[in-house]
Every structure is written in C-alpha cells, then in structure tokens.
C-alpha positions as CSV (number, residue, x, y, z in Angstrom):
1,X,29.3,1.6,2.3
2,X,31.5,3.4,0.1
3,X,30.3,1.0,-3.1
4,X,26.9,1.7,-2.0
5,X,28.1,5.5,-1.8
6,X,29.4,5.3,-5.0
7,X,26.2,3.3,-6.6
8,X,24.1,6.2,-5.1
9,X,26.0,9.0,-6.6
10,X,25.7,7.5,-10.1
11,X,22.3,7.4,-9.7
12,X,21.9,11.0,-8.7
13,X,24.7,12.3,-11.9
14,X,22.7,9.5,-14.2
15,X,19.5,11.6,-13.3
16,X,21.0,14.9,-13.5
17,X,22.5,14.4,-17.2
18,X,19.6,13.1,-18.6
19,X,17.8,16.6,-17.4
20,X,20.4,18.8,-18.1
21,X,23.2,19.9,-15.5
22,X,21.2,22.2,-14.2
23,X,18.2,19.9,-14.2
24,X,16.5,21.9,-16.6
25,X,17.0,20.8,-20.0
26,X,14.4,18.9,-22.3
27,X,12.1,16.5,-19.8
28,X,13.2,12.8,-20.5
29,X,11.4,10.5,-23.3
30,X,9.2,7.9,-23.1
31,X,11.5,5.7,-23.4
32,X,13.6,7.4,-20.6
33,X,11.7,7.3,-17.5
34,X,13.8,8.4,-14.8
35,X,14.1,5.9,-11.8
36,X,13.7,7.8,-8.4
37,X,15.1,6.3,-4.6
38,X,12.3,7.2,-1.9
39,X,12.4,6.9,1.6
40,X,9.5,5.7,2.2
41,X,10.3,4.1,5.4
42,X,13.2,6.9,6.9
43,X,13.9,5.8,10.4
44,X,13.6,2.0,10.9
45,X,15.3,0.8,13.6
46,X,14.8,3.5,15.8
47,X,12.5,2.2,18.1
48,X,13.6,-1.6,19.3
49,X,9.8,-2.4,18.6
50,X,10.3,-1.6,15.0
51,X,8.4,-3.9,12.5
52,X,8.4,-4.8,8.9
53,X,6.9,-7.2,7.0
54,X,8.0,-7.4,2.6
55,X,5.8,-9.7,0.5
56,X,5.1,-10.5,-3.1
57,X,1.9,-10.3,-4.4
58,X,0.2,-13.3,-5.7
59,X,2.3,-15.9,-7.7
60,X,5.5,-13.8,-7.8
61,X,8.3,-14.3,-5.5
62,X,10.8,-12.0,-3.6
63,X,14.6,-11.8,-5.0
64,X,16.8,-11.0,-2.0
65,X,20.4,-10.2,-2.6
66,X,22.7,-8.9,-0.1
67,X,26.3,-9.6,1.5
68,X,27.8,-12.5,3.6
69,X,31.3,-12.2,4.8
70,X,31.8,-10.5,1.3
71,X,30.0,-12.8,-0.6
72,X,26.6,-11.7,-2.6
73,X,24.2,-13.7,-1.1
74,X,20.6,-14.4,-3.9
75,X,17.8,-16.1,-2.2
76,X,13.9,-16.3,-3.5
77,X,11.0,-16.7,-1.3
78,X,7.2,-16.9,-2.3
79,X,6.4,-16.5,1.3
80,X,6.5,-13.0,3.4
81,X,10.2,-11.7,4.8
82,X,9.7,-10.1,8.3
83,X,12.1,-7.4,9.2
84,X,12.7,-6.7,13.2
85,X,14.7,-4.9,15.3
86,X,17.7,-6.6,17.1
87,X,19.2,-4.2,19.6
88,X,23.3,-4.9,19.7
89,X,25.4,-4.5,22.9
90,X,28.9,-2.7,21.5
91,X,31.7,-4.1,23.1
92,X,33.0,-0.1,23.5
93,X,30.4,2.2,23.2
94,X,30.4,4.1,20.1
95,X,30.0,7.9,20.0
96,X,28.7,10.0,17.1
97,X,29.3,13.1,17.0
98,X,28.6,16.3,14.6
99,X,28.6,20.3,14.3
100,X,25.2,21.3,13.5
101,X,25.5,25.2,11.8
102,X,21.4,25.5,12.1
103,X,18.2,23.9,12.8
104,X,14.9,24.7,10.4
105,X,11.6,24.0,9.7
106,X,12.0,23.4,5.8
107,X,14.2,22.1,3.6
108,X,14.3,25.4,1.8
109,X,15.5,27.3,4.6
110,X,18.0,24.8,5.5
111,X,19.2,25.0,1.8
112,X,19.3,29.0,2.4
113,X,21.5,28.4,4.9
114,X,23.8,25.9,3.5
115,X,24.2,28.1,0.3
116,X,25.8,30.6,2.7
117,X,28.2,28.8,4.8
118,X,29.5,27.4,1.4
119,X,29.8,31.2,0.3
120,X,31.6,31.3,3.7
121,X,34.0,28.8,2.6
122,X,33.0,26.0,4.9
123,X,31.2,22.9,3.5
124,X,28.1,21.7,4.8
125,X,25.3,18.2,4.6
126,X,22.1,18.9,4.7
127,X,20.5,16.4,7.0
128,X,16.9,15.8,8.5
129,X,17.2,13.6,11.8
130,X,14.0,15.1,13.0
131,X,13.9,19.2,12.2
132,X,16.0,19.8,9.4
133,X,19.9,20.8,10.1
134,X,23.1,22.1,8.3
135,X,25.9,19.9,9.7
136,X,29.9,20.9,9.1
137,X,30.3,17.9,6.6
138,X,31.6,14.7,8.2
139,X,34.1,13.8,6.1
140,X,35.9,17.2,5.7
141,X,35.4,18.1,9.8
142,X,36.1,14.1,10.9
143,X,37.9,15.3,13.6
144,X,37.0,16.3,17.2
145,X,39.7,18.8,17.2
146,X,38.6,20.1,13.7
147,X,35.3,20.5,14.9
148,X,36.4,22.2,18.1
149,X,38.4,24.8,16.2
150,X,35.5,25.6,13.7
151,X,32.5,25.5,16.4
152,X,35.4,27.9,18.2
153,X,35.8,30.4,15.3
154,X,31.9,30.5,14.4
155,X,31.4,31.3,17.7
156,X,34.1,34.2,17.9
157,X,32.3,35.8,14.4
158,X,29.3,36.2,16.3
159,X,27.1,33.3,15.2
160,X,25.7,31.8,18.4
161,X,23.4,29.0,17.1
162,X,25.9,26.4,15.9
163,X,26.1,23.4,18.7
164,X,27.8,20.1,18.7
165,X,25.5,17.2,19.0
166,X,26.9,13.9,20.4
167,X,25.3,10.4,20.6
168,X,26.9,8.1,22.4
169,X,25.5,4.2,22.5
170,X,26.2,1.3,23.8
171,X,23.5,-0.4,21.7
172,X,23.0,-0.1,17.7
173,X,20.3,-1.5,15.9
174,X,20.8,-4.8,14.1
175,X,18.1,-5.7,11.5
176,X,17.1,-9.6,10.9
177,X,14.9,-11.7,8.9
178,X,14.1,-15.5,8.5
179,X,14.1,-17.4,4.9
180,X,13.3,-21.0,5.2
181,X,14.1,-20.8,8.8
182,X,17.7,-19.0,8.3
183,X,18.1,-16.0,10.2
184,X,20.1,-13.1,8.0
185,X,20.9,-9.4,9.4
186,X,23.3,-7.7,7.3
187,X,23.9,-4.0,7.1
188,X,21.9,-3.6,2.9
189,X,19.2,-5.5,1.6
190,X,17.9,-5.6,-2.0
191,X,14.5,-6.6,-2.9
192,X,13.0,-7.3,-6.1
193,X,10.1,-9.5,-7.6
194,X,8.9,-10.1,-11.5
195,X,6.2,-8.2,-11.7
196,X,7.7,-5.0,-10.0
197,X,5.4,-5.1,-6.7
198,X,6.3,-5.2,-3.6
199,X,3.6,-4.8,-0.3
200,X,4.9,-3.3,2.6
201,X,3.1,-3.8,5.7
202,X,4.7,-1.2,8.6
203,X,3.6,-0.9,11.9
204,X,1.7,-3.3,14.5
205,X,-2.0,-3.5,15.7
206,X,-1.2,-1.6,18.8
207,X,-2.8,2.6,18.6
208,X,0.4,4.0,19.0
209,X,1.8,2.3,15.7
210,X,-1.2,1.2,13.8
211,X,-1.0,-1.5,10.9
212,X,-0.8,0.4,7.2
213,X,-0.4,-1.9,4.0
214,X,0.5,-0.6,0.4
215,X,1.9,-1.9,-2.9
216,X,4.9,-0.3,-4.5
217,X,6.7,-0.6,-7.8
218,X,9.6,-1.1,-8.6
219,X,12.2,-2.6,-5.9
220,X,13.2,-1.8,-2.5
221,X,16.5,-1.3,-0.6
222,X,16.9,-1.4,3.2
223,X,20.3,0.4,3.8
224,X,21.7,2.8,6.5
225,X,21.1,6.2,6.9
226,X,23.3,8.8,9.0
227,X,21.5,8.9,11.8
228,X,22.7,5.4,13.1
229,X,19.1,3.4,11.8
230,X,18.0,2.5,8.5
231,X,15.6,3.8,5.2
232,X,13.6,1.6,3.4
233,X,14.0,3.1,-0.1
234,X,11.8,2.2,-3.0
235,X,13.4,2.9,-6.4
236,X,10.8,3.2,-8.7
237,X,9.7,5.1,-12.4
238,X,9.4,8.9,-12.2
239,X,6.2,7.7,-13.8
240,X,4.9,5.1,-11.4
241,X,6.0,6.9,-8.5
242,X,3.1,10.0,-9.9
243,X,0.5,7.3,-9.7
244,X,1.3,7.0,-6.4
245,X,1.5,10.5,-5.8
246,X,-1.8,11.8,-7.1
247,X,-4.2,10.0,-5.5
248,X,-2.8,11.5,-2.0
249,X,-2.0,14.7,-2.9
250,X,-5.3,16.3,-4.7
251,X,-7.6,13.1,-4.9
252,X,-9.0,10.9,-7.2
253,X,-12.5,13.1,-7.8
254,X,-10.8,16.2,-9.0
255,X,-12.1,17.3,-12.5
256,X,-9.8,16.3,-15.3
257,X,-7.8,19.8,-15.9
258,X,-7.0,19.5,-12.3
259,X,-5.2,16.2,-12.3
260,X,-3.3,17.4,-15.6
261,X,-2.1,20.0,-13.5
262,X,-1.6,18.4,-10.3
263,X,0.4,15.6,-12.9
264,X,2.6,18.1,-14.0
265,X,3.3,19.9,-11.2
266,X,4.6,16.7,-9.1
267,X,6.8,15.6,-11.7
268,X,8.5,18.7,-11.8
269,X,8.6,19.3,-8.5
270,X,10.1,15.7,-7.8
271,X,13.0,16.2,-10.5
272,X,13.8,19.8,-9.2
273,X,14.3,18.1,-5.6
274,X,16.1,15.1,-6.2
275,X,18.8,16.5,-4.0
276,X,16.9,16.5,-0.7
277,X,18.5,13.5,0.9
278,X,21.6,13.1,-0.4
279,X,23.2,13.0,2.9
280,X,21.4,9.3,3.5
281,X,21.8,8.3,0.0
282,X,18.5,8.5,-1.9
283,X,16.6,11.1,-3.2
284,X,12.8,12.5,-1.9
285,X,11.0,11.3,1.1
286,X,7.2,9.9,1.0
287,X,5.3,12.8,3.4
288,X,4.8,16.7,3.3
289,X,8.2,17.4,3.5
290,X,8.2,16.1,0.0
291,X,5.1,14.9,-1.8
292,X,2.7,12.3,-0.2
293,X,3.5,8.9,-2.0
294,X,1.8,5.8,-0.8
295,X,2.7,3.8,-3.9
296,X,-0.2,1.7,-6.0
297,X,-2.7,0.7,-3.5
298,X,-4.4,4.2,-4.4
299,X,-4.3,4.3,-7.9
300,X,-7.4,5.2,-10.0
301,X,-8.6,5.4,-13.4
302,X,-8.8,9.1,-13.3
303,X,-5.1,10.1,-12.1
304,X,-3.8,7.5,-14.4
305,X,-5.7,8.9,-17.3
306,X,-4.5,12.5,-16.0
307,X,-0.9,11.2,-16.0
308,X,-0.8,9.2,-19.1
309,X,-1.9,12.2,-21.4
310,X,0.4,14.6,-19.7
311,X,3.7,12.0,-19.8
312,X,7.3,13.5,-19.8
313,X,5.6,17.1,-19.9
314,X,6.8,19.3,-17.0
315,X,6.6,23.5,-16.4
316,X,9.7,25.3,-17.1
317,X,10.3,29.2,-17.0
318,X,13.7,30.0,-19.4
319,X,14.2,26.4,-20.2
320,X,14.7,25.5,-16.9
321,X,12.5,23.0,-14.5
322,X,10.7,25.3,-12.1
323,X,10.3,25.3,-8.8
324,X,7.0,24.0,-8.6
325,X,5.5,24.7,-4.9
326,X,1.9,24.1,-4.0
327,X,-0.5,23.8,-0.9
328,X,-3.5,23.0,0.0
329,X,-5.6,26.1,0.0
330,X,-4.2,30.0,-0.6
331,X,-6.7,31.9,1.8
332,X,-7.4,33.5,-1.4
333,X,-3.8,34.8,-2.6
334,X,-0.4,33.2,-3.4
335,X,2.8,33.9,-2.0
336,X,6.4,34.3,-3.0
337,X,8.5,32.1,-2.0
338,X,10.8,34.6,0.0
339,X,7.3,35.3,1.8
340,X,7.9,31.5,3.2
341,X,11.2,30.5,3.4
342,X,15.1,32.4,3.2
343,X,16.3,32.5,-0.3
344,X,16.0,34.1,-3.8
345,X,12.5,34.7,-5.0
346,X,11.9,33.2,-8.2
347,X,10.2,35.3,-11.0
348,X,6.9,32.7,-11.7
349,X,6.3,32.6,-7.8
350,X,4.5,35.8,-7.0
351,X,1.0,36.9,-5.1
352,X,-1.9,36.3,-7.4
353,X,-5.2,37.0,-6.0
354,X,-6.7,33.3,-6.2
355,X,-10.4,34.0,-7.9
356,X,-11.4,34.0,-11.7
357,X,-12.7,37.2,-11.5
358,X,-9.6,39.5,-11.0
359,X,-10.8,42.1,-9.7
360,X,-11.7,41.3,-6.3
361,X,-9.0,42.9,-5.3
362,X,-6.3,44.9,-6.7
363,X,-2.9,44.1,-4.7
364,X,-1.1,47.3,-6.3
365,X,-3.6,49.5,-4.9
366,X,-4.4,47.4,-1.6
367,X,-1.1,46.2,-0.2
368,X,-2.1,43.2,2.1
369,X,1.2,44.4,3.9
370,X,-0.7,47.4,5.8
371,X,-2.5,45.8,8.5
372,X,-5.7,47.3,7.9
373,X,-5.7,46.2,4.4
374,X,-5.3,42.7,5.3
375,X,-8.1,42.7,8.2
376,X,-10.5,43.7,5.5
377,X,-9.4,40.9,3.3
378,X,-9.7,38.2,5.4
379,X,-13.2,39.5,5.9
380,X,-13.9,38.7,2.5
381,X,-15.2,35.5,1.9
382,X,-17.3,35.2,-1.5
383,X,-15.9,35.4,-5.0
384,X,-12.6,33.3,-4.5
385,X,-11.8,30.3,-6.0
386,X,-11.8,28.7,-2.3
387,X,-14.2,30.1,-1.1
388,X,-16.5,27.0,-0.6
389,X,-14.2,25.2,1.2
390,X,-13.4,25.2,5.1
391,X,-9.7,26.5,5.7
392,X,-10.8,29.3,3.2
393,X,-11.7,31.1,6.3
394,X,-11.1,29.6,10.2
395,X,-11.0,31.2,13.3
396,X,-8.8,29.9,16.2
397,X,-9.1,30.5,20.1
398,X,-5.9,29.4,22.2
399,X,-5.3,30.0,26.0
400,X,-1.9,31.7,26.9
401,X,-0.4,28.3,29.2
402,X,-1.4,26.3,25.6
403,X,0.6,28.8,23.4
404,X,3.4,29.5,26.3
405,X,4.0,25.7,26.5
406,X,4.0,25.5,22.9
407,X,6.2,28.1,22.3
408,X,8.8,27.1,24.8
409,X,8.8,23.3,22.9
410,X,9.4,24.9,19.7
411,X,12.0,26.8,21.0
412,X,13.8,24.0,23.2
413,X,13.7,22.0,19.7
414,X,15.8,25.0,18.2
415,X,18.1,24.8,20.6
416,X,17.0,28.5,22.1
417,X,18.0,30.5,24.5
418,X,14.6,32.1,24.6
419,X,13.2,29.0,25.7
420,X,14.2,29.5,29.0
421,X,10.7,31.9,29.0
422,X,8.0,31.7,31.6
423,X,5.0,34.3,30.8
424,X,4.4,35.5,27.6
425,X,3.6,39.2,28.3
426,X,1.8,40.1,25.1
427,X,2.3,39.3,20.7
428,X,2.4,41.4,18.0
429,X,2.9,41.0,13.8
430,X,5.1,43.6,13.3
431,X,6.0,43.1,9.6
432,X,3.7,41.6,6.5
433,X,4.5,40.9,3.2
434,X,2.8,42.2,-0.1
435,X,0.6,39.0,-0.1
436,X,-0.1,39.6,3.9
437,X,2.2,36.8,5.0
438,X,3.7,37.1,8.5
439,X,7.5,38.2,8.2
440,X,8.1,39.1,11.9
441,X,6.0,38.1,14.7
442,X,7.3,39.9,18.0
443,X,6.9,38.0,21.1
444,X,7.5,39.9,24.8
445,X,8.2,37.6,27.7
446,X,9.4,38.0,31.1
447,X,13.0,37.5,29.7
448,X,13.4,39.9,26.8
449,X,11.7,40.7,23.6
450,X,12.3,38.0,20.7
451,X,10.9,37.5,17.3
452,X,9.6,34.5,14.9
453,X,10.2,34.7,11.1
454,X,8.0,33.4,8.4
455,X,7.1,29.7,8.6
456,X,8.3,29.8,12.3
457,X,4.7,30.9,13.4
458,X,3.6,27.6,12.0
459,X,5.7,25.5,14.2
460,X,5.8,27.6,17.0
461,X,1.9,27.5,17.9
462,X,-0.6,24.9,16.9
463,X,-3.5,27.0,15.8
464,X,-2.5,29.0,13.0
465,X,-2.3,26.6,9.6
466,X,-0.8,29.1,7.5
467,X,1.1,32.3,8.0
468,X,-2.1,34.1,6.7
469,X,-3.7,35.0,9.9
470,X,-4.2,38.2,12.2
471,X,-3.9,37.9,16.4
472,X,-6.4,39.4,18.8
473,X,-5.7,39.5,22.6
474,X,-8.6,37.7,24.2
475,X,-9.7,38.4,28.2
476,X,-13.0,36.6,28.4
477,X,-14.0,38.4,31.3
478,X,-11.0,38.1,33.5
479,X,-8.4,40.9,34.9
480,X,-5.0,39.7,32.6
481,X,-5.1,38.5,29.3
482,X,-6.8,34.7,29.1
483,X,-5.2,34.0,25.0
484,X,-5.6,34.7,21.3
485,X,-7.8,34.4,18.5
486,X,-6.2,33.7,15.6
487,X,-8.0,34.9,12.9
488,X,-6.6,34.0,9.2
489,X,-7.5,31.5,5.9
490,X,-5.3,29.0,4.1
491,X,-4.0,25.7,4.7
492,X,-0.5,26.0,4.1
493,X,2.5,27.6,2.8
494,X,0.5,29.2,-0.1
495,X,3.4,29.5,-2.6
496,X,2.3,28.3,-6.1
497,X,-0.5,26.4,-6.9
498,X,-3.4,25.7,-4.7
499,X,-4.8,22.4,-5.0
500,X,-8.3,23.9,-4.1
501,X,-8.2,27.0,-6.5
502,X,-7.0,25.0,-9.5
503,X,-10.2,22.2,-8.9
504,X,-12.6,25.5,-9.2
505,X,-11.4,26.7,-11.5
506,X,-11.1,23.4,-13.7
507,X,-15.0,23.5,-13.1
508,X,-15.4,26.6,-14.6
509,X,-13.6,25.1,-17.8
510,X,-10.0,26.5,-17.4
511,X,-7.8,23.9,-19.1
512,X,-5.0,22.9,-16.9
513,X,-1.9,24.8,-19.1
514,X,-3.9,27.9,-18.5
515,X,-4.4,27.2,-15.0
516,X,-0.6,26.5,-14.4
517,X,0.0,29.8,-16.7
518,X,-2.2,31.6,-13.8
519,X,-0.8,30.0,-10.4
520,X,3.0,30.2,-12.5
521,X,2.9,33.3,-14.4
522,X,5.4,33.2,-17.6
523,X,6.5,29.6,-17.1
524,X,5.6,26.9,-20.3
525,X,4.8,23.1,-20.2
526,X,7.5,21.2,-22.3
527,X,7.6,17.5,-22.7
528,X,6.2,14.9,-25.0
529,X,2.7,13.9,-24.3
C-alpha cells in the first residue's frame, strides 16, 4: 500500500507540474496528454453479491500483473476475468475507526470546510463514503486517544457536529478471479490489453442491480479504497476520457458550437478537480458528483469532431484554469457559486440572465432577492434561452408526511439533532440571493425552529430540482395544512454554463468562445487547437 501510495502521488505532482503548480499554467500539448485515474467502479466489494466481469475486445488479450507472496505475478488471457466477492472471516475482528469534522452534500462545501479546519491548525481528508465528509486525517490522529482529545476540545469550542464513526467487522471483502482455472485474490490488480480497451460488464440480470456493459481506454486498476472495499479505476487520456464524457453529459445531437463548448468546459473542469479523491488514491469519479463518463461505448462522430478541433484548449480567467461549473438547465439565470455552496466566489461565476435578448430583465433594477421580484420571474416563461424545454418551468405538489419523512432522513444522514422532529408546523424562505437562489429556508417543527442552507433544500426534500423555487402552503379543502407546492425552474445547481442555454443559443449562431465569454464573463480559451 504505501508503493501504491507513493505511485499515486506521483501521478497527481506529474499532473500538477505539467499544468502549473497552481494548475493553471499553459494547457498541455499534443503530445502531452494528461493521463487521468477514475473511479469508475467506487465501492466494489461492498455488497457480498458484488460482480465483475473484465474482457478484451476481439483479438486482443488482457495483461494482468499483480503480487504473490511479493512476487509480481504477469499472466495473459484472451478469455473474460470474472471478479467476485469473497466475504473473509477475521480471526479478531477488526475495527475502523475515524473523527468525522462534517458531513455535506458537495464536494465544494466539504472543501469549504476542510479549508478552515486547516486554517484552524488541524489537518483534515476529504472523503466520500456515501455523503461527503471532512475526517481528522488518519495518519496524523492514528490514535484512539488522539482522537478522543481532539473530538474533546472541538466539542468544548462549541462545534457540536464532529462524531466518531466506528466500523467494526468480523468479515472483510476478499476479491477473486479464475485464469486457466487458477483462482487469484490479491489486495491490487492491473489490467491492460494492446489496443487500450477494456469492457466492463457490472452488475447482474436481477432489477435491483441490472446488467450495464461499456468499453474504456486505457487500463484499469482494482485497488483498495478507505472505506474497507475496493475502486475500479480506469487510467486513461485526458483526451479519451472527454469522448467519454460528451456523449453523456450534453448529447451527441447538440449543434456544433455547443459541443466546442461543452469540450472545453469538461477538460477544464476535470484538470481543476483532479484532487477530489485523493483520500482513495485516484483522481475524479464517473457520475454527477464529477462528470458522467461511460467511456467509448457512446462515442460519436460529432463529439469527436467537437473534441478534436478544440484539443488542449481550456477557459482560464488570469492565466489560471477556471472553475468551470455547469448544469443542466438555469431556470433562466445563473448563479454564483457562493449562491450554491460555502466558499469564495469567483469573479467569472456571477448571475447572467440566460436569454440572447438581454433585456428581459434587468437584475440591477429587479433584485431576484426580494420575494416579489422573484414570483414575477418565475412567471415569465417566453424569451429565455430555455424556454422550450421542460424543467424551464415545473410545478411540484408534495404532502406534509412525504416532506416530514423526507426531511427527517436527510437529517438522520447528517447526523442531526433536529431529526428527532415529528410535525413540521409550517416553512418559510427567509433569505434569497441576487440570482433568487434559496440561502435560508426556515423550517418550524414541534421541537424548535431550524434552518437549511443553500444546496441543503435539494437533499432535504425530493421535489424541488434546483434551489430556484418558491413554496406555497397547500390545504386542499381540509382544516390543517395538507403540503406544498413548490413552484420554481431549473434543473440543477445553475452555476456556470447551462447545457440547455448554450444549445439555443449555438442555434442562433453564437460560436462557442462567445458563448463561454457569456456563461464565464472575462475568462479566455488558451490551448493549442
């Protein structure tokens, strides 16, 4: 493990020179293409049903390496490997143990966080074994008394949400496979072919794990992760991993600015968050909390063409890589990024009323942050640049035992007190931001008054899809209160680009560095093409 930590770490410096220090210098060459570790399978193992089958595609052959009582061990196979899950009985049971300083939705957040215990002195991992966390790092805290004392002095500074979480088993997960009838199952598995495809087949035909099949480039590496299972990561080229990328994340029928765009955008944004998973050794996962990235299976002549003519290029503001956020659909105005998540806002992340035409609405003079204002936005529905689509605009209906019962899972999963709630008594929004985000949402229960910030809302109740949204008490004819309407637009965070605005407006001609100049104001493309 620590060769493997120390190969990792190479990796991640290797990346960060050839950007810069600050990952923000020059983008790489062509003839530097960036390799990048994703998890593309984060928790194998978990489940003692866990299945995995590797194969070659036709006429190649899978190169396995890996360790046998310290020996490297090389075999080749044209046939299929089938990973499954062995459970282990421990001869002593084996406890796991760590000081979690937070839970949060986002990585963002979490980062927020972990920016200011290290202000405070105290170093931190972020980790992500279901909801993101902020743990006291392991190896500096490897101690239960250590822990003990710090949980103790958090505690006495006021700070009631840190909480030791402790895992005790008497089983672990062992992982095996066959080749030419031999059974192998050690700890870190390598996997290569010659022609730099692998297909992954996860799941089984059952419907609560249903069968999905996809090629990768590159190679793969089954290794352990630090939540006591394994990661299938797939190191592959920055470049092939956005063909794999694109297809997913705006589709393969958007118009040709678009997909420049949408290029861009996704290989900045992967080589600003290379950092993400350091704490399991590799760098972005393969779902929203990253990028989607399904590999080759989806790859089309359009997003290649889109990625080819925009290679090495990514958006910078001061010569550094930017932050580059984007969602599904605005609701018809962009957020900052401090309207979202905890942390510094950054200067090309600001609200921008999403329509060609800008003056459908003039944010200086009509502040989405007054209630009124806001109601009489979202009532607006022609002239946007979403305003075809279907989460432009959406209306919700929820009954309060649905939105109580939701509520009190969110809050169990934060390890709240508040959770302990049985009625919700009534719900108010009592603080906006500029762009009509929710910053406070006050919640009265039969326990006390609590509040939800930001992105909160979108965990804590399923309705809402953005933060973008108004709440009506509903009584449908009955004496106390039967729910709420929630009553908003967007699909997602709305920082940044939307995926839906920049297709409209790639129809209208825009060419895709003027739509990133709009959805980014004041940041450039650099790169080679």
């Amino acid at each position: 493990m620590k060769i493997f930590f120390w190969r990792s770490s190479y990796r991640l410096i290797t990346t960060l020179c050839l950007l810069g220090l600050t990952a923000a210098s020059e983008p790489v060459s062509k003839n530097q293409d960036v390799e990048l570790q994703i998890g593309i399978v984060q928790r194998f193992g978990a489940k003692p049903t866990d299945k995995l089958e590797l194969a070659p595609t036709k006429g190649d052959r899978l190169t396995l390496k890996f360790v046998v009582d310290n020996q490297q061990q090389t075999l080749t196979t044209d046939q299929p490997i089938r990973l499954a899950t062995v459970m282990e009985t421990l001869i002593q049971r084996e406890i796991k143990e760590v000081l979690v300083l937070g839970d949060f939705r986002t990585f963002e957040t979490a980062e927020d966080s972990a920016n200011h215990w290290r202000s405070q002195g105290i170093e931190v991992e972020i980790a992500q074994p279901e909801r993101w966390q902020v743990w006291a790092k392991r190896d500096v805290y490897s101690t239960p008394l250590i822990r003990r004392l710090l949980l103790q002095s958090i505690k006495t500074s006021g700070d009631q949400n840190a909480y030791l979480a402790t895992n005790i088993r008497q089983q672990v997960p062992k992982i095996t496979w066959s080749v030419n009838g031999k059974k192998y199952s050690p700890n870190y598995l390598e996997v290569s072919t010659g022609k730099d495809i692998i297909k992954v087949k996860t799941g089984d035909q059952s419907k609560t794990t249903p069968q999905k099949n996809f090629n990768y480039g590159g190679r793969m590496t089954l290794q352990p992760n630090a939540y006591g299972n394994y990661t299938l990561v797939n190191t592959v080229p920055l470049e092939t991993y956005i063909r794999g990328v694109l297809p997913y994340e705006i589709g393969t029928n958007a118009p040709k600015a678009a997909l420049e765009a949408q290029a861009i955008i996704a290989r900045t944004y992967a080589l600003r968050n290379v950092r993400r998973f350091a704490v399991d050794n590799y760098q972005l996962c393969a779902d929203t909390h990253c990028q989607v990235y399904q590999g080759l299976s989806g790859v089309a002549k359009n997003t290649d063409q889109a990625i080819a003519s925009t290679r090495g290029q990514v958006l910078t503001y001061k010569n550094e890589i930017v932050d580059a956020l984007y969602s599904s659909t605005t609701g018809g105005v962009t957020a900052n990024f401090s309207d979202i998540w905890n942390g510094e806002d950054r200067p090309y992340l600001k609200p921008v009323i999403d329509a060609a035409n800008s003056n459908i609405w003039n944010l200086s003079n009509q502040n989405l942050a007054d209630d009124q204002n806001f109601q009489k936005f979202i009532a607006l529905k022609d002239g946007f640049n979403e305003s075809t689509w279907d989460v432009f605009r959406w209306r919700r209906e929820t009954d309060i035992n649905t939105i109580t019962k939701d509520l009190q899972k969110f809050l169990r999963a934060k390890k709240s007190p508040d959770s302990k709630f049985q009625t919700i008594q009534a719900m108010s929004i009592v603080k906006r931001s500029p762009s009509g985000r929710i910053l406070k949402l006050a919640v009265k229960t039969d326990i006390g008054i609590f509040t939800l910030q930001k992105d909160e809302v979108r965990s804590a109740f399923a309705a809402p899809i953005s933060t973008l949204f108004y709440i009506e008490p509903l009584n449908k004819g009955q004496r106390n209160i039967w729910g709420y309407a929630f009553i908003g637009g967007g699909l997602g965070h709305g920082v940044g680009l939307s995926q839906t605005g920049a297709q409209n407006l790639a129809k209208l001609g825009w060419s895709s560095a003027k739509i990133l100049e709009f959805y980014y104001p004041g940041t450039k493309i650099k790169g080679s093409r």
